[in-house]
PDB file of the backbone (N, CA, C, O) and the ligand in Angstrom, with CONECT records:
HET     ZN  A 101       1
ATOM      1  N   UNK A   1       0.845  -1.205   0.000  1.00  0.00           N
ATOM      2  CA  UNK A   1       0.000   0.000   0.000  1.00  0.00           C
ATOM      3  C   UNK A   1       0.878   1.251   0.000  1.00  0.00           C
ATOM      4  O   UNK A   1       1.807   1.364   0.799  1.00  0.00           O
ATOM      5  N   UNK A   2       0.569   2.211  -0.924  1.00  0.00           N
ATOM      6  CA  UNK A   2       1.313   3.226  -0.948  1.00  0.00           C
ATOM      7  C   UNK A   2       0.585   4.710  -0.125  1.00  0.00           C
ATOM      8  O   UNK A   2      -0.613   4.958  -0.263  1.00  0.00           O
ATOM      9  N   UNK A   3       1.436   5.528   0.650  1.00  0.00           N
ATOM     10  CA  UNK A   3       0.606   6.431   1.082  1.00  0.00           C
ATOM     11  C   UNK A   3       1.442   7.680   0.938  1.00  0.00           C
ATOM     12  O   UNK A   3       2.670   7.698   0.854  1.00  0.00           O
ATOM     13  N   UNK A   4       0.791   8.518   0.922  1.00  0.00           N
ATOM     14  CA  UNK A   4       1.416   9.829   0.892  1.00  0.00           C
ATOM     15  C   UNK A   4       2.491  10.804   1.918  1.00  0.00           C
ATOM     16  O   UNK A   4       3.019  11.897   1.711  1.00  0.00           O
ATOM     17  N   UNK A   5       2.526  10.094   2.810  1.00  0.00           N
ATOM     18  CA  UNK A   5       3.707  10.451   3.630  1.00  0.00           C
ATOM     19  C   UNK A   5       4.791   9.551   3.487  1.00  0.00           C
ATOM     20  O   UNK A   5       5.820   9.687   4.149  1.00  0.00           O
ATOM     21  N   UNK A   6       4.644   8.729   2.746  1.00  0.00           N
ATOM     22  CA  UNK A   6       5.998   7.995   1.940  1.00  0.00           C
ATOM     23  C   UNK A   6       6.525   6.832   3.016  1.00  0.00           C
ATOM     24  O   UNK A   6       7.552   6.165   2.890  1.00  0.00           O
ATOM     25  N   UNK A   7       5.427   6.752   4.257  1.00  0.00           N
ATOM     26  CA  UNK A   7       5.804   6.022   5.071  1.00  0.00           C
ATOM     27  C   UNK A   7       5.336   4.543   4.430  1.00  0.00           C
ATOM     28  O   UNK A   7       4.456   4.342   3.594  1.00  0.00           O
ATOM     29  N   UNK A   8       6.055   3.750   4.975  1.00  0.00           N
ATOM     30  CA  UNK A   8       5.422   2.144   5.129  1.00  0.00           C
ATOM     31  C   UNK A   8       4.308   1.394   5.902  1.00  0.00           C
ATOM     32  O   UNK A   8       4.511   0.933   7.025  1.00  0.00           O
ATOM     33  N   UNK A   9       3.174   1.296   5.281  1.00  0.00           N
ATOM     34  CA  UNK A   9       2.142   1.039   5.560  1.00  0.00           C
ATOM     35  C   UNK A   9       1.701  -0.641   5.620  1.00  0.00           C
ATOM     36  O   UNK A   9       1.793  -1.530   4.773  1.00  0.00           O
ATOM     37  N   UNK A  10       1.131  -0.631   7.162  1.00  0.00           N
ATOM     38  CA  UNK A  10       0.870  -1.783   7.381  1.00  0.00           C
ATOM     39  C   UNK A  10      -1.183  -1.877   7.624  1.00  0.00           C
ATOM     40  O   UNK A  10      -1.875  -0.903   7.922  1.00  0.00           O
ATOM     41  N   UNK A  11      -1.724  -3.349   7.375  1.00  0.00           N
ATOM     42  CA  UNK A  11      -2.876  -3.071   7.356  1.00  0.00           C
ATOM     43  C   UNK A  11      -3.985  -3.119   8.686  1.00  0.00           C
ATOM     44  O   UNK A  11      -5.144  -2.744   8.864  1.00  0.00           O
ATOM     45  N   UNK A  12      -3.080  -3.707   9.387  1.00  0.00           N
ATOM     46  CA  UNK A  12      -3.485  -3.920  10.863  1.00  0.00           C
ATOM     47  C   UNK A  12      -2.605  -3.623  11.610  1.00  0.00           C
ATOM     48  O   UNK A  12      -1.471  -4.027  11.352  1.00  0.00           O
ATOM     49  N   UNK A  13      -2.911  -2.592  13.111  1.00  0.00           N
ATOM     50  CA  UNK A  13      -2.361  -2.317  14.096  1.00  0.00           C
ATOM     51  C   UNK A  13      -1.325  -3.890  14.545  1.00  0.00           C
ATOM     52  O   UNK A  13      -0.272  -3.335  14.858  1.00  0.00           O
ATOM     53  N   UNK A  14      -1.135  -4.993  14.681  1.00  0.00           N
ATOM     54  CA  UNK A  14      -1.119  -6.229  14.766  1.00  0.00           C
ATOM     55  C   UNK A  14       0.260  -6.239  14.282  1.00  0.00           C
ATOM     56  O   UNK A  14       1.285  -6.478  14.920  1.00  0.00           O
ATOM     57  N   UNK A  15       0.095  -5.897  12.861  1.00  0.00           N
ATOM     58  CA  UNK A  15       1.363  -6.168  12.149  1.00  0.00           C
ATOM     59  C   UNK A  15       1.500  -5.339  12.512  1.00  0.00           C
ATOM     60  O   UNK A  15       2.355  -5.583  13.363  1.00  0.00           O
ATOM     61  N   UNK A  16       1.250  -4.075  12.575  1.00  0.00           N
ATOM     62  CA  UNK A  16       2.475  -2.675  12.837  1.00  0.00           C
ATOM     63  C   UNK A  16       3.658  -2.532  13.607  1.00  0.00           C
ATOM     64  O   UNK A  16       4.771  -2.086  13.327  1.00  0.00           O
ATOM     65  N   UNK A  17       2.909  -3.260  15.178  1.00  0.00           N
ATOM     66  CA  UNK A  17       3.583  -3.678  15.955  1.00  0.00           C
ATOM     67  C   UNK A  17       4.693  -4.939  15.628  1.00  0.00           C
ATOM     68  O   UNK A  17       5.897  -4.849  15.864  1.00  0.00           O
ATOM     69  N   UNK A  18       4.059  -6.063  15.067  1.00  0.00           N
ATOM     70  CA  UNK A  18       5.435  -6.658  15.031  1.00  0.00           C
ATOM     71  C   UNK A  18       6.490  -6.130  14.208  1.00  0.00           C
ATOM     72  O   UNK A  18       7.618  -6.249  14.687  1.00  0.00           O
ATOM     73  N   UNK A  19       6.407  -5.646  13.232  1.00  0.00           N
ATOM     74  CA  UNK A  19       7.327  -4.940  12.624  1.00  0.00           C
ATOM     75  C   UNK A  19       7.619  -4.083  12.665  1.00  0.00           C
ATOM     76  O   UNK A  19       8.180  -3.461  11.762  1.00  0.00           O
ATOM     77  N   UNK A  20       7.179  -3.470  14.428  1.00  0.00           N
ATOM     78  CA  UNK A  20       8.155  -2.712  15.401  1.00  0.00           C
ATOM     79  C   UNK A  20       8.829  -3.058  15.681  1.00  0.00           C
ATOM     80  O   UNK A  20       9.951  -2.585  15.499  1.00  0.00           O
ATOM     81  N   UNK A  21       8.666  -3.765  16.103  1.00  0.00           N
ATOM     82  CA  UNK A  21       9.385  -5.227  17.323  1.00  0.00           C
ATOM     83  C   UNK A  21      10.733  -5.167  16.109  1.00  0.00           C
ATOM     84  O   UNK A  21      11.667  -4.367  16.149  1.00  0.00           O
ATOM     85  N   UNK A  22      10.592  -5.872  15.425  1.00  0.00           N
ATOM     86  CA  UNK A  22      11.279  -7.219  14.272  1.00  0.00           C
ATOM     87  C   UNK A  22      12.317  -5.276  14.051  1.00  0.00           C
ATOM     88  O   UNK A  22      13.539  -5.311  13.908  1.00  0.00           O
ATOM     89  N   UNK A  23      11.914  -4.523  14.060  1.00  0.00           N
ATOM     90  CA  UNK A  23      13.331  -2.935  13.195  1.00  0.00           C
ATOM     91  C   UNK A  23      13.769  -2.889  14.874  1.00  0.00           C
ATOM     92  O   UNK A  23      14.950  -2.558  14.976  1.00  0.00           O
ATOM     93  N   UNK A  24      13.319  -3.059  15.787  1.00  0.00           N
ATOM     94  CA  UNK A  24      14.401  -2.659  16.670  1.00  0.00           C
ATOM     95  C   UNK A  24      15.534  -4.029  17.468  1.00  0.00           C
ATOM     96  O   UNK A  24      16.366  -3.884  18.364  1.00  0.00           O
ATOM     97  N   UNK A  25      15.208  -5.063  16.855  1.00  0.00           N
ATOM     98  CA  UNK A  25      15.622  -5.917  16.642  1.00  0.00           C
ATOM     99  C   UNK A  25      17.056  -6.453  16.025  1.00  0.00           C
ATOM    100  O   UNK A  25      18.028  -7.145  16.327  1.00  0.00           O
ATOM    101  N   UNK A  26      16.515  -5.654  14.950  1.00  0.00           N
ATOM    102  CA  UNK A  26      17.290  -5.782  14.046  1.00  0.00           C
ATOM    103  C   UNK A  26      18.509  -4.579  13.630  1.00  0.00           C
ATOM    104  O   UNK A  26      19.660  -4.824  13.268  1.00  0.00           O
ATOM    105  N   UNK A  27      18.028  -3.555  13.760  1.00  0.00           N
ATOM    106  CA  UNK A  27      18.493  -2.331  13.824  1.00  0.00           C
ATOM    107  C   UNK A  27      19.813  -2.497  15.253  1.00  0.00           C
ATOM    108  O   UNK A  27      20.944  -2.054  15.451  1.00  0.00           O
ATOM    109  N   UNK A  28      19.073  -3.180  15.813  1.00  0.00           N
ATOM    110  CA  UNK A  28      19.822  -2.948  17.157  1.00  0.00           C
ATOM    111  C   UNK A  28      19.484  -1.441  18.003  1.00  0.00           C
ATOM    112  O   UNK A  28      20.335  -0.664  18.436  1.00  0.00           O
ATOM    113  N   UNK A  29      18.265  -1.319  18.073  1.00  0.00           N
ATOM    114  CA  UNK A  29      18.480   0.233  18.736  1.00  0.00           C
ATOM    115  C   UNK A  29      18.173   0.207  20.166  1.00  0.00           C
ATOM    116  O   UNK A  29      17.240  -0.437  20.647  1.00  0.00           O
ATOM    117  N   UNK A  30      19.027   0.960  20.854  1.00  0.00           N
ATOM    118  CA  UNK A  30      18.527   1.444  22.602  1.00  0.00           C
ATOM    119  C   UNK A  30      17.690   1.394  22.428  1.00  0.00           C
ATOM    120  O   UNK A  30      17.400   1.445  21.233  1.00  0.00           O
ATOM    121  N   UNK A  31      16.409   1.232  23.564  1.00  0.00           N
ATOM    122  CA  UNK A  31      15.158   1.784  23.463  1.00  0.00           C
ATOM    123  C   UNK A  31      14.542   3.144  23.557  1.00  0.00           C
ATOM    124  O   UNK A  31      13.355   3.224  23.874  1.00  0.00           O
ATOM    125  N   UNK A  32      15.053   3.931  23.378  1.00  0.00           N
ATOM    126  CA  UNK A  32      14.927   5.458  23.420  1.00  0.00           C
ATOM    127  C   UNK A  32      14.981   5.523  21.766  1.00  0.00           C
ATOM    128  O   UNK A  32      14.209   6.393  21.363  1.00  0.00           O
ATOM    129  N   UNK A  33      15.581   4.937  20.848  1.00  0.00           N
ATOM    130  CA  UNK A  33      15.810   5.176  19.861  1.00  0.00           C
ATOM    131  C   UNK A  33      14.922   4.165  18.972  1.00  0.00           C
ATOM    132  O   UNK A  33      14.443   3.091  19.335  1.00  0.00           O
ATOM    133  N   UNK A  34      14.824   4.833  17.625  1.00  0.00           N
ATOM    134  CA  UNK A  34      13.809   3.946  16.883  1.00  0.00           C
ATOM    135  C   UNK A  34      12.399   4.772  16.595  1.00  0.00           C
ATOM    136  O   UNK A  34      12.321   5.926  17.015  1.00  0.00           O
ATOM    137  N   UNK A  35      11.646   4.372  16.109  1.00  0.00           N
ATOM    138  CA  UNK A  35      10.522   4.089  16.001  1.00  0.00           C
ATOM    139  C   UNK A  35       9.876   4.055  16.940  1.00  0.00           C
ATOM    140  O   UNK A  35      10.207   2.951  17.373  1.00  0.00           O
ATOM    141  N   UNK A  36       8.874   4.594  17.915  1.00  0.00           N
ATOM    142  CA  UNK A  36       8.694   4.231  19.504  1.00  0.00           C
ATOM    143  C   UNK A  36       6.954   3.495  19.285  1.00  0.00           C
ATOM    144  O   UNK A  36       6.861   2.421  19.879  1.00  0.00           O
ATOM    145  N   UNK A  37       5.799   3.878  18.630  1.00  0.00           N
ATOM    146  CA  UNK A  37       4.581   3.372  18.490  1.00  0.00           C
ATOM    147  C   UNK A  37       4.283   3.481  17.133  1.00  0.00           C
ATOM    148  O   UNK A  37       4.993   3.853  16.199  1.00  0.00           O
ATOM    149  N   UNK A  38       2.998   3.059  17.167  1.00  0.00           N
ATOM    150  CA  UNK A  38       2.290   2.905  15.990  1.00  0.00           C
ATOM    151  C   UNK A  38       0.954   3.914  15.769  1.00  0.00           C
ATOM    152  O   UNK A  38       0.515   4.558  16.722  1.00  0.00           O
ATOM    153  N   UNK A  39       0.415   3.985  14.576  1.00  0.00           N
ATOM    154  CA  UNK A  39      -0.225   5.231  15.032  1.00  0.00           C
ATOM    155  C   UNK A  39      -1.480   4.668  13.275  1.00  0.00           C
ATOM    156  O   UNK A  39      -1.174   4.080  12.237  1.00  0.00           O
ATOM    157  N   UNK A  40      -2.776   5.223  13.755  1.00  0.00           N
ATOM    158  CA  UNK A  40      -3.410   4.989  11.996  1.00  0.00           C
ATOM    159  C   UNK A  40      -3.138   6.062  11.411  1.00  0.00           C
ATOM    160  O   UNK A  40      -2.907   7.137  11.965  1.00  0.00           O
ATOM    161  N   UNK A  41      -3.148   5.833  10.200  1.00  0.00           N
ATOM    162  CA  UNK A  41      -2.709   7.346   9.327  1.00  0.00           C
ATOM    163  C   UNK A  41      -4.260   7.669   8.814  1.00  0.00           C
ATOM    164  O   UNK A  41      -4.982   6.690   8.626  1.00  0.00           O
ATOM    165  N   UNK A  42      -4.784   8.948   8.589  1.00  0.00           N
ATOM    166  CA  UNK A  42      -5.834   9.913   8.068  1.00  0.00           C
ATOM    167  C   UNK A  42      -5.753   9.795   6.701  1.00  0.00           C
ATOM    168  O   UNK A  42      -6.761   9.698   6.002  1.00  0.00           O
ATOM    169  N   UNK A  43      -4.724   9.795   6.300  1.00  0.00           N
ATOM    170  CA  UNK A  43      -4.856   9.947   4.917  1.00  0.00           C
ATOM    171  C   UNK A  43      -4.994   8.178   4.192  1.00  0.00           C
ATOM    172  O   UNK A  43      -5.912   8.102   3.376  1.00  0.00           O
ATOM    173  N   UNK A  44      -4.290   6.988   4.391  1.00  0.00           N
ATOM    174  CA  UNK A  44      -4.392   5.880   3.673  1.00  0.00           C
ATOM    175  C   UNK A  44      -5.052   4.915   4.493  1.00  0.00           C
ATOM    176  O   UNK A  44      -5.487   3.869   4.011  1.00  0.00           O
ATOM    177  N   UNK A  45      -5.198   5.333   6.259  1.00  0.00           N
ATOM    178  CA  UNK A  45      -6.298   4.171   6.778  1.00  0.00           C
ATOM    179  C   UNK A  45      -5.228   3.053   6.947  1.00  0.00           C
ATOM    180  O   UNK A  45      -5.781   1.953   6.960  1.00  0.00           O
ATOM    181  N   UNK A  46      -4.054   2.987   7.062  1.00  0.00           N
ATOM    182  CA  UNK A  46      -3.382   2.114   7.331  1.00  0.00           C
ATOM    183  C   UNK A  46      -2.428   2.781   8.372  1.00  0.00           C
ATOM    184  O   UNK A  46      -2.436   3.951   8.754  1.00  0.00           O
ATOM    185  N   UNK A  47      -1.332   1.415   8.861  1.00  0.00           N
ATOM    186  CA  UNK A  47      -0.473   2.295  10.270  1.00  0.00           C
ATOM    187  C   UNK A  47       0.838   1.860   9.998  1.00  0.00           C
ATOM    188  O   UNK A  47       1.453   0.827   9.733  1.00  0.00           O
ATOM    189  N   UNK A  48       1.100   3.617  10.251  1.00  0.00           N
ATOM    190  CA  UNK A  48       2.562   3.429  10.178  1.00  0.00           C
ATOM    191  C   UNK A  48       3.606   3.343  11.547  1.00  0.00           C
ATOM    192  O   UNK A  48       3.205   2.698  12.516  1.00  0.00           O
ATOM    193  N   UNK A  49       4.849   3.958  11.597  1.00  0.00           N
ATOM    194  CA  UNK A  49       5.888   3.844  12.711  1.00  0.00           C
ATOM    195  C   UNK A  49       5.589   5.362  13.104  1.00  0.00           C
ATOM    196  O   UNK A  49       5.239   6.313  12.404  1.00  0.00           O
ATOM    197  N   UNK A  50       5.863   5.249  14.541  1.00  0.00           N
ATOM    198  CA  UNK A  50       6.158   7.183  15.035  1.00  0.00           C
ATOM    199  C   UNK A  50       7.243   6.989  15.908  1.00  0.00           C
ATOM    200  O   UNK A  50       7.169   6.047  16.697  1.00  0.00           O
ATOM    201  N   UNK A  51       8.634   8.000  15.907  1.00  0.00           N
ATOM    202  CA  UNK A  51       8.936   7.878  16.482  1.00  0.00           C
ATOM    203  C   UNK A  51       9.183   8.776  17.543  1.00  0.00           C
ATOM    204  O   UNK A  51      10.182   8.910  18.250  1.00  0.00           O
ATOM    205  N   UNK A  52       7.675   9.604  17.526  1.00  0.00           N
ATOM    206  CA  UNK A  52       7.444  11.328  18.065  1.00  0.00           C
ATOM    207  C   UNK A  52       6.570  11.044  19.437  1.00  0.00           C
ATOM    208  O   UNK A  52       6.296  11.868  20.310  1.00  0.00           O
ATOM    209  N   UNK A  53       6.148   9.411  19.375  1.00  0.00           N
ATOM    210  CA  UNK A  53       5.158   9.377  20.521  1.00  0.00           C
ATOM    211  C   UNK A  53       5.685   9.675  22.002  1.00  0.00           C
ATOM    212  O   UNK A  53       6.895   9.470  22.104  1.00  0.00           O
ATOM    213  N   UNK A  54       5.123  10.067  23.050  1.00  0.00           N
ATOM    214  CA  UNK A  54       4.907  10.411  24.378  1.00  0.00           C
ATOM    215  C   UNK A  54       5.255   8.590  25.073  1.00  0.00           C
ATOM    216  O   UNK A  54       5.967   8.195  25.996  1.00  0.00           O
ATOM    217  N   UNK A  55       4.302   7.835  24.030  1.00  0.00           N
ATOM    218  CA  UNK A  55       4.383   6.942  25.209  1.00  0.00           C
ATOM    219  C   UNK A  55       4.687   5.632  23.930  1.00  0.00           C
ATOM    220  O   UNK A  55       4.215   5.693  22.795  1.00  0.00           O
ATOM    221  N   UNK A  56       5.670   4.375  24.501  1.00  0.00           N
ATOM    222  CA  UNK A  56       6.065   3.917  24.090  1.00  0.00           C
ATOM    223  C   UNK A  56       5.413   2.417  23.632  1.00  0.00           C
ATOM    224  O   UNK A  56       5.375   1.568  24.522  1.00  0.00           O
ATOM    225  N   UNK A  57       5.023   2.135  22.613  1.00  0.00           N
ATOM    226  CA  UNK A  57       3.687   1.130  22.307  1.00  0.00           C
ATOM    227  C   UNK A  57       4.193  -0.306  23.695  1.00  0.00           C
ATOM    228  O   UNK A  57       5.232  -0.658  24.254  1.00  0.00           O
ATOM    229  N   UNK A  58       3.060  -0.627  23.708  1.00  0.00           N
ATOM    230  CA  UNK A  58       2.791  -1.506  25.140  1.00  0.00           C
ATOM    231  C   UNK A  58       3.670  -3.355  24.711  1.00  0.00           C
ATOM    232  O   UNK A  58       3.948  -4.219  25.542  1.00  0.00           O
ATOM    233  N   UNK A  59       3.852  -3.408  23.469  1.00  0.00           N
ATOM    234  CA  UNK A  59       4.243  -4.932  23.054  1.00  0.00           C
ATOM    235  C   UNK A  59       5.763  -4.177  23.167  1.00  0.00           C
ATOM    236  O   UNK A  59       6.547  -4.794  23.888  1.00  0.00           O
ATOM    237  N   UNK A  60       6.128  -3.311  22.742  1.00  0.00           N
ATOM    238  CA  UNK A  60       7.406  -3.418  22.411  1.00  0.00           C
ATOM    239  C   UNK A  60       8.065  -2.406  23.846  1.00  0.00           C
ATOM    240  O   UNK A  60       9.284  -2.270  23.740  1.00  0.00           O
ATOM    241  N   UNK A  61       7.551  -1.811  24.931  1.00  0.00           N
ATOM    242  CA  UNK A  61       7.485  -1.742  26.391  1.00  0.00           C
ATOM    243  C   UNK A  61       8.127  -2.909  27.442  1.00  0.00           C
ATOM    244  O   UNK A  61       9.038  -2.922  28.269  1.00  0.00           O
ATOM    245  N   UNK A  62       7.108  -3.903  26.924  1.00  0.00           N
ATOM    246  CA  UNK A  62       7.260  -5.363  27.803  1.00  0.00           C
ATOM    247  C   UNK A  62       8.418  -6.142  27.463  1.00  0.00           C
ATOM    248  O   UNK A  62       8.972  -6.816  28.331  1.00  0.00           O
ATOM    249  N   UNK A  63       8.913  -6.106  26.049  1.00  0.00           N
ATOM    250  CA  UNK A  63       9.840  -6.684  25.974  1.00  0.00           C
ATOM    251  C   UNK A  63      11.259  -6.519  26.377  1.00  0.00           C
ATOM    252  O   UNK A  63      12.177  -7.333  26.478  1.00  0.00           O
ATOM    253  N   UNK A  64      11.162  -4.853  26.638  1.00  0.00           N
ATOM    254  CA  UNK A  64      12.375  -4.219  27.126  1.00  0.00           C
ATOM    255  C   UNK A  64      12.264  -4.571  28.618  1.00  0.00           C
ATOM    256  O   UNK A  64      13.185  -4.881  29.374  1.00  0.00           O
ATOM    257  N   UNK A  65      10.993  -4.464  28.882  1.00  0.00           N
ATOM    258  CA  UNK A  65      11.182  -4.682  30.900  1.00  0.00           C
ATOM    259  C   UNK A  65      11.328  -6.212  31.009  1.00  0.00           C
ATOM    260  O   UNK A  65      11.672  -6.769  32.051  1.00  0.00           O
ATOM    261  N   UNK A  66      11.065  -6.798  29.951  1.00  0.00           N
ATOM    262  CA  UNK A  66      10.964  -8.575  30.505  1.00  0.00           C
ATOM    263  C   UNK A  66      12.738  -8.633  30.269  1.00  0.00           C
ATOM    264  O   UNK A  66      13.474  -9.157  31.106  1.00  0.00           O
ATOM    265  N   UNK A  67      13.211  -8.046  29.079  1.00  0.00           N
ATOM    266  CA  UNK A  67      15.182  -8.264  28.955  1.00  0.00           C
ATOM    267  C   UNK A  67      14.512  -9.030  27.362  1.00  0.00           C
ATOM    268  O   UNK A  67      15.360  -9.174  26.481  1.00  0.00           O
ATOM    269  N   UNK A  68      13.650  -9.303  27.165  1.00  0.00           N
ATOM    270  CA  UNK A  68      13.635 -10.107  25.921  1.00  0.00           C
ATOM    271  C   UNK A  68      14.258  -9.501  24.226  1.00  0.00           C
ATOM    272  O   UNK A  68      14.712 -10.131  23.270  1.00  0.00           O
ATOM    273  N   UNK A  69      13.972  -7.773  24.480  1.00  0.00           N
ATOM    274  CA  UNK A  69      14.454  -7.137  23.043  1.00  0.00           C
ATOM    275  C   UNK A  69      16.070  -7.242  23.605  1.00  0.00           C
ATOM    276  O   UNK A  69      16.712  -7.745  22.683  1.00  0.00           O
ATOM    277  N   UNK A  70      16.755  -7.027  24.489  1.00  0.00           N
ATOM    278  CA  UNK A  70      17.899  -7.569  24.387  1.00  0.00           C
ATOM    279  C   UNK A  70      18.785  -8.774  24.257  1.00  0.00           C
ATOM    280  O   UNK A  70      19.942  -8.973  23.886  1.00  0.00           O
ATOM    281  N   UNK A  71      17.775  -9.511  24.714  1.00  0.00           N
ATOM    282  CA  UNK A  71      18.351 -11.038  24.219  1.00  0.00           C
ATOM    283  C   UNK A  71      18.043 -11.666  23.119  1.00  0.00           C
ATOM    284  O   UNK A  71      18.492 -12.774  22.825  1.00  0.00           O
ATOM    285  N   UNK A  72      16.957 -10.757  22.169  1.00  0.00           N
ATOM    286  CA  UNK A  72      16.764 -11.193  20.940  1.00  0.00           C
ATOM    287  C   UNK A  72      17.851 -10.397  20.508  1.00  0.00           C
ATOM    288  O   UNK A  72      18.620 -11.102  19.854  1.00  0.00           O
ATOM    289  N   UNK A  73      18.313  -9.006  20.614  1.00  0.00           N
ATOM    290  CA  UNK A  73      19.516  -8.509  19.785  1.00  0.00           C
ATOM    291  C   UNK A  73      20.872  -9.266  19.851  1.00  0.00           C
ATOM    292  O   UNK A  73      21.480  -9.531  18.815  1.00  0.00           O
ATOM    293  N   UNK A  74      21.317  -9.595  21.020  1.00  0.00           N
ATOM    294  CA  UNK A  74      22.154  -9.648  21.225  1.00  0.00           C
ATOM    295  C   UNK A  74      22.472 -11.593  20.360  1.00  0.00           C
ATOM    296  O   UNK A  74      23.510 -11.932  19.792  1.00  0.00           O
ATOM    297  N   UNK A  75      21.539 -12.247  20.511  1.00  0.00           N
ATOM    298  CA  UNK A  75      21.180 -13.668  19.773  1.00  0.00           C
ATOM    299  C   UNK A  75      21.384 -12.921  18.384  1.00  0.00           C
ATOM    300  O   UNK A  75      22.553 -13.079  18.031  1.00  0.00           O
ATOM    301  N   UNK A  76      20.768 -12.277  17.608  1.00  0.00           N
ATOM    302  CA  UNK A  76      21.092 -11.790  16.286  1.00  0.00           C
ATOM    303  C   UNK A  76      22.623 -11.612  16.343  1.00  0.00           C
ATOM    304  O   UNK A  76      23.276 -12.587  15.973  1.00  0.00           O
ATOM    305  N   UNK A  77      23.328 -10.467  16.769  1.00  0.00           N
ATOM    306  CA  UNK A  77      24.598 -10.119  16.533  1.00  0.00           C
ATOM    307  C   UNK A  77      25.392 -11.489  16.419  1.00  0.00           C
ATOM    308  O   UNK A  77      25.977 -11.612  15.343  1.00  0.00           O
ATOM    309  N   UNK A  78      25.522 -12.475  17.252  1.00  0.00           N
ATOM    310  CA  UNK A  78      26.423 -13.411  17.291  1.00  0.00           C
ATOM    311  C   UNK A  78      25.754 -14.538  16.453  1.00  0.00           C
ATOM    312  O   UNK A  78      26.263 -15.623  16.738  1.00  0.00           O
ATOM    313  N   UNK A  79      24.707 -14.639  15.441  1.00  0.00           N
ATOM    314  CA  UNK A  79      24.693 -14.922  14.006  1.00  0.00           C
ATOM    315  C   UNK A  79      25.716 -15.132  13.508  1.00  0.00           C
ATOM    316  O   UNK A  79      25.777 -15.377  12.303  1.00  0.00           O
TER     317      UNK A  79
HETATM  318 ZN    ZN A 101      -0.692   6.592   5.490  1.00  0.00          ZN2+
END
């Protein structure tokens, strides 16, 4: 789906989130950094990444307090 803010559009909140998850992952980013929630867009009705939000989406929250986005990064690097 193409939208006019040139962002990458996903069709369900669902996926948005995992492919929050899956870029900071992969990216390797602190959690301060990145992409922080998901948000619907006005103009294409689909959801993209923000990384302007106040508050930090609740799936990708838990994984930082459980240690899990770091032990999934750190399992990637030594790939
Ligand atoms: Zn859009």
């Amino acid at each position: 789906m193409k939208c006019q803010t040139g962002k990458n559009s996903y069709s369900t909140k669902s996926l948005a989130e995992t492919a929050l998850i899956d870029i900071h992952i992969h990216r390797n980013f602190p959690p301060d950094q990145g992409p922080q929630n998901v948000y619907q867009c006005e103009f294409c009705g689909g959801w993209h990444f923000t990384s302007k939000s106040q508050k930090r989406n609740v799936r990708l929250q838990e994984m930082i307090d459980f240690g899990e986005m770091r032990r999934l990064q750190q399992a990637r690097r030594w790939e």
